[in-house]
Phi, psi and omega in degrees: 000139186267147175255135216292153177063030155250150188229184192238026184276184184265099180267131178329106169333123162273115159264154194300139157243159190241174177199156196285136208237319193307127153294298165348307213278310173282327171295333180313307158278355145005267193305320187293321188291303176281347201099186178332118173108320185276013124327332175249013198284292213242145162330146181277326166328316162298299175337302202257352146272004183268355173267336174278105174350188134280340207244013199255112156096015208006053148077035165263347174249027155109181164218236204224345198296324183286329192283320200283326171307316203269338180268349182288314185316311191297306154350285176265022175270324178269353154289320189301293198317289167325308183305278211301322201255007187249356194291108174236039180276148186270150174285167181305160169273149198269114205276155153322116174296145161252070093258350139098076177247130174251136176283163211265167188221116177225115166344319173302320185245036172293315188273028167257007172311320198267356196216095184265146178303330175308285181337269165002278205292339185274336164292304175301348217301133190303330186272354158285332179284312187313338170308295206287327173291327177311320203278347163291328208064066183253342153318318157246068151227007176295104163272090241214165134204132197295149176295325200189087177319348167281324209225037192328295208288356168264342170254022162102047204284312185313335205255354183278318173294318199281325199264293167324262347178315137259021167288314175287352190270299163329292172325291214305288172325293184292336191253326220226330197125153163309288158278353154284353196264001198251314196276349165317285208298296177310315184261335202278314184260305165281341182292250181336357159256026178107001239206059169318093188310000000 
């Protein structure tokens, strides 16, 4: 007799991964993400949590999410900002009233013409911020575990970078300030996506 809820499949061999312990490695990139320096910006504690997952360890030794909510928030607050203000789409034309009310018109709100949810998303796109952390080398400092160690890109590397890459935007705000995390966010990020002061 079998006892109910044993079953007689076979489970998939886990394989090991190894994932980065060297401080050395990680302030290396740092210094590539933030500039100059940026190895002393966040705390080490901080440090190794803005590279860390949820899967990593299954999240008992904290992770990245909130600090990466909080840097998505910044991200697109300075893509807005920039789009609007960068902006040389003409706003729509204003048809006549038939009471003859002119709607209010101010120079500050010229530029929302210019600033679309597409245009955004097309800046933001996970897999282009995920280009610019590869291209930081933050993969292997990632702390992470892959569906399939073999196989980044089927285990969601792209939505892991992007997500490290804001987090560290997150810190940066919580350990330094606003404003440095706005100018991190401007030249370290939006400047390599295209997004020009």
């Amino acid at each position: 007799m079998v006892s109910p809820g044993v079953s007689n499949r076979s489970f998939r061999a886990v394989e090991p991964f190894e994932v980065n312990e060297d401080p050395v490695k990680l302030d290396e990139v740092l210094v590539r993400v933030l500039g100059k320096d940026g190895d002393k910006m966040l705390t080490d504690e901080v440090k190794w949590l803005t590279v860390t997952h949820k899967s990593f360890d299954h999240g008992r030794r904290g992770f990245n999410d909130r600090l990466a909510y909080l840097g998505k928030r910044i991200v697109g607050l300075q893509a807005s900002l920039h789009m609007i203000a960068a902006s040389t789409a003409t706003p729509e034309p204003t048809r006549a009233d038939q009471w003859g009310r002119e709607p209010f018109e101010d120079p500050v709100l010229a530029g929302l013409a210019g600033l679309t949810l597409e245009k955004k998303q097309a800046v933001l796109d996970p897999k282009r911020m995920a280009q610019l952390a590869s291209k930081y080398g933050m993969i292997p400092v990632l702390r992470w575990k892959p569906k399939s160690p073999k196989h980044f890109g089927a285990s969601g590397v792209d939505v892991v970078l992007t997500h490290a890459l804001y987090a560290i935007v997150g810190a940066v705000s919580l350990q330094k300030g606003g404003e440095v995390a706005n100018r991190v966010c401007r030249e370290r990020i939006l400047g390599p996506l295209g997004l020009k002061a």
